[in-house]
C-alpha positions as CSV (number, residue, x, y, z in Angstrom):
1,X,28.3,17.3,56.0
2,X,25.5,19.7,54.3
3,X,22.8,17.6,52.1
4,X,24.2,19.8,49.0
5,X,27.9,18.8,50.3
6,X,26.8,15.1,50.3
7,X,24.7,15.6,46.8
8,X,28.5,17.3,45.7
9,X,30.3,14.9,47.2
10,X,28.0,11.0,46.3
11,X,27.1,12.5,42.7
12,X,30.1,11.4,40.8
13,X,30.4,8.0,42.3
14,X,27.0,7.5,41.4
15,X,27.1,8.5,37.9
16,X,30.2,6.7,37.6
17,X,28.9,3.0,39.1
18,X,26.6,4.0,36.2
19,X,28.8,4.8,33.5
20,X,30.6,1.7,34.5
21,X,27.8,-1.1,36.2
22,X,24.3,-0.3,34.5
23,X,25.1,0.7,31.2
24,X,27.3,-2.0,30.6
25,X,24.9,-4.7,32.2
26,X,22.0,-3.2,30.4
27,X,23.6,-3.4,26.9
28,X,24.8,-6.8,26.9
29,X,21.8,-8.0,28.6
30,X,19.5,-5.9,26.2
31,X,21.7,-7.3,23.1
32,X,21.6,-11.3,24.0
33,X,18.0,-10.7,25.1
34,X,17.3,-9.4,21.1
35,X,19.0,-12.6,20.2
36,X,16.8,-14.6,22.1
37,X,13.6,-12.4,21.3
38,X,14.2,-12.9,17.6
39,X,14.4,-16.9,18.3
40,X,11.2,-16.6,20.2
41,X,9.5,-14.7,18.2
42,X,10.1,-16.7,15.3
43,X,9.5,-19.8,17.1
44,X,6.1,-18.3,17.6
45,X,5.3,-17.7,14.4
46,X,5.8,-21.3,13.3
47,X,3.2,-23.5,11.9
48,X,4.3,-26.1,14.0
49,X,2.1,-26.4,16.6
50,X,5.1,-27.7,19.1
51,X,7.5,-25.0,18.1
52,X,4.7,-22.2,18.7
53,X,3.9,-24.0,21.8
54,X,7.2,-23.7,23.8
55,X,7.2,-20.5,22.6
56,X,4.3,-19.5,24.2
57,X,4.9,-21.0,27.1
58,X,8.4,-19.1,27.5
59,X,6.4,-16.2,27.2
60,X,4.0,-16.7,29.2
61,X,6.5,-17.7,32.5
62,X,8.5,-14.4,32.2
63,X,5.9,-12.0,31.9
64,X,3.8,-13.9,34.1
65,X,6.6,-13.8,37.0
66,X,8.0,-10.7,38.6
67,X,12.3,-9.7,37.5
68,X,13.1,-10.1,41.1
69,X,11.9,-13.6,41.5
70,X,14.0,-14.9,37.9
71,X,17.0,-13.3,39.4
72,X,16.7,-14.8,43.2
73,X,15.8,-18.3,41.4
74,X,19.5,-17.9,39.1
75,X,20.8,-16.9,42.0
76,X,19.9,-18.3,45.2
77,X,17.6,-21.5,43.4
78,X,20.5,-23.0,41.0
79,X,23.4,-23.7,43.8
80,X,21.0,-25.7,45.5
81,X,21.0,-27.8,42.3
82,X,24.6,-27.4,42.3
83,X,24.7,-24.9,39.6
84,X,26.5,-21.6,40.9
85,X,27.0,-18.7,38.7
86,X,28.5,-15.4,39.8
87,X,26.4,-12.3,40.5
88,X,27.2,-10.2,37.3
89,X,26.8,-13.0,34.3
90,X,23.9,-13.8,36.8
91,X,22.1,-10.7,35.8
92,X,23.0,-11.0,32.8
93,X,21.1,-13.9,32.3
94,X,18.4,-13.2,34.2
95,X,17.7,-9.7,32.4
96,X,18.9,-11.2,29.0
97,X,15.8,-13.9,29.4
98,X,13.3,-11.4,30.8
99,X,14.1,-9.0,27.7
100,X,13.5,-12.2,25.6
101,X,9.9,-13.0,26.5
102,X,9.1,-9.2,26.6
103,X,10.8,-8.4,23.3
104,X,9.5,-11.5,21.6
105,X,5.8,-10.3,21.3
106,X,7.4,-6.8,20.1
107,X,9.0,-8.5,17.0
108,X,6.6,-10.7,16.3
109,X,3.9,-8.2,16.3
110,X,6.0,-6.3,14.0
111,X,7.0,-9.3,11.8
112,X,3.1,-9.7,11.1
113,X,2.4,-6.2,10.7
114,X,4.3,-6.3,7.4
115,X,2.1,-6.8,4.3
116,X,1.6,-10.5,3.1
117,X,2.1,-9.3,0.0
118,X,5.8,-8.8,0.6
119,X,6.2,-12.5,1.7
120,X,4.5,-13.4,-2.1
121,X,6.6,-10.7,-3.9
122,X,9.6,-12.0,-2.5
123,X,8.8,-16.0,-3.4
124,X,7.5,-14.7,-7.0
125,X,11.5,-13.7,-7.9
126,X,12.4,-16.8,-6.7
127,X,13.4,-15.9,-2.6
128,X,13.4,-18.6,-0.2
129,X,11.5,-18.3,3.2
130,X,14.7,-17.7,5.1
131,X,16.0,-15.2,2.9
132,X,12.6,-13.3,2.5
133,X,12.7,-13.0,6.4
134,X,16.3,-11.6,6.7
135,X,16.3,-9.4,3.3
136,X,12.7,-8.1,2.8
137,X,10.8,-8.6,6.3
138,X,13.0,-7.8,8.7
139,X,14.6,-4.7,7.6
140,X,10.8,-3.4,7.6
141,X,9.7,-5.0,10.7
142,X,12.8,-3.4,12.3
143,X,11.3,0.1,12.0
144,X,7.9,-0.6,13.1
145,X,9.8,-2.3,16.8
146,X,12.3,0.7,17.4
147,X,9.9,2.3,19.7
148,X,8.5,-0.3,21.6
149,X,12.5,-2.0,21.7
150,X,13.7,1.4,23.0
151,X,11.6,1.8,25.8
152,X,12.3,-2.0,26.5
153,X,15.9,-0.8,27.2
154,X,15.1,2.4,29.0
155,X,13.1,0.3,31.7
156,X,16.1,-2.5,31.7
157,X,18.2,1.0,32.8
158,X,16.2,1.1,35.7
159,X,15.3,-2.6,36.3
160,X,18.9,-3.1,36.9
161,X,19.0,-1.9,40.1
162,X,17.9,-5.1,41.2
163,X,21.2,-6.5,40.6
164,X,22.3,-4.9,43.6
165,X,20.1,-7.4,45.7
166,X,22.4,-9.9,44.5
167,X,26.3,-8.2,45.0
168,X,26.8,-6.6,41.4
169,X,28.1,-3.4,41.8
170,X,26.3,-1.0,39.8
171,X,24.5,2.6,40.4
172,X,22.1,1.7,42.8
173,X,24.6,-0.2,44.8
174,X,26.9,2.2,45.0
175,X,24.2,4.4,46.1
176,X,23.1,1.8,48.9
177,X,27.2,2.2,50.1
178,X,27.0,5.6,50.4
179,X,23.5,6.0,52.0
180,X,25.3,3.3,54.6
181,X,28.3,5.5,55.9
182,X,26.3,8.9,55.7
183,X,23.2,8.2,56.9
184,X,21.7,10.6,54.9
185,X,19.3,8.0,52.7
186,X,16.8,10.6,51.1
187,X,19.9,12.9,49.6
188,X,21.5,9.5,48.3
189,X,18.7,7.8,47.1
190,X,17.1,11.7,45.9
191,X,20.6,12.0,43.9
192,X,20.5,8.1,42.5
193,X,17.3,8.8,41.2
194,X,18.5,11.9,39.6
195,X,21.4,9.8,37.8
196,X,18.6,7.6,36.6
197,X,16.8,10.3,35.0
198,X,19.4,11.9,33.4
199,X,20.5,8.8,32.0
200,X,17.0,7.6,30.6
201,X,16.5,11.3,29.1
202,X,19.6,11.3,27.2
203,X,18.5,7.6,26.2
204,X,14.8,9.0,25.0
205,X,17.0,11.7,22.9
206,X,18.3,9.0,21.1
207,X,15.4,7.0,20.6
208,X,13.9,9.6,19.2
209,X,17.0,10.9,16.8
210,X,16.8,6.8,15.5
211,X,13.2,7.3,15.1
212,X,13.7,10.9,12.6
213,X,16.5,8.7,10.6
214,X,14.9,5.7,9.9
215,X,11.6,8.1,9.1
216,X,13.9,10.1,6.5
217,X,15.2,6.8,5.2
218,X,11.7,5.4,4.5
219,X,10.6,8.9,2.9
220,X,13.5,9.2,1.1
């Protein structure tokens, strides 16, 4: 078989183990690492001492540790303890917490950059703490993390082919099957790699249509 026979031929099973395994393991991992980034973040922003404390040290473990070593120690660590989880809700967790401690800083940077003045506005009329946070803060501080959330999930896209190191069928694996039976590695992996352009350039055109609405929304 011709390389452009084999890039005709391993193209659509590609794209499809990505349509099918990334995207869906990046959006539920990206959307229960959010929930946990928010709890971090705001954990980190307590005045306890304690609170902010655990917080930090979360923080400082995950980005202080490489992806592929919090996936092997889910994986391959916890059954030793007699903990065994299956490969995909394995990744799951493992990217969910590494978007967490990433993703924390991001809010909480963005939670601060608001205007103390809008913390004193709200308590003036009468607003609790806890609704301040979820009607008047948060809704700002949302704008200000789009970017630096966005390209969070762009690089969880690609990070995600380290699931395959652990069975979970997604792009890259299905690339690694194909690159197996062929022999042909640099057309396989040169057409994975393709895949995973495509799909982060159509994920930056989005980013950046969010960015133009919530900009008109402000102005407007």
């Amino acid at each position: 078989m011709s390389p452009w026979e084999l890039f005709l031929a391993s193209i659509g099973p590609i794209a499809l183990g990505g349509l099918i395994g990334t995207i869906p393991l990046a959006l539920s991992s990206f959307a229960l690492g959010l929930v946990i980034a928010l709890g971090v973040a705001l954990m980190r922003i307590s005045t306890r001492s304690v609170v902010s404390g655990i917080a930090r040290v979360y923080i400082s473990i995950i980005r202080g540790t490489p992806l592929l070593v919090q996936l092997f120690v889910i994986f391959y660590g916890l059954p030793s303890i007699g903990v065994t989880i299956d490969p995909w809700p394995c990744a799951i967790i493992a990217f969910s917490l590494n978007v967490g401690g990433y993703a924390a800083e991001v809010i909480r940077a963005a939670i601060i950059s608001v205007p103390q003045g809008q913390w004193e506005a709200a308590y003036t009329v009468g607003m609790g703490r806890t609704r301040t946070l979820t009607r008047v803060i948060l809704p700002q501080a949302a704008r200000v993390s789009v970017p630096p959330l966005s390209n969070t999930f762009i690089s969880l896209v690609k990070d995600t082919s380290l699931a395959s190191l652990i069975l979970v069928t997604e792009l890259f694996k299905v690339s690694q099957q194909i690159a197996a039976s062929t022999y042909q590695f640099m057309v396989v992996y040169l057409t994975a790699a393709l895949v995973y352009w495509v799909f982060c350039l159509v994920l930056s055109t989005g980013q950046s249509f969010l960015e133009r609405r919530l900009d008109s929304r402000v102005a407007n």
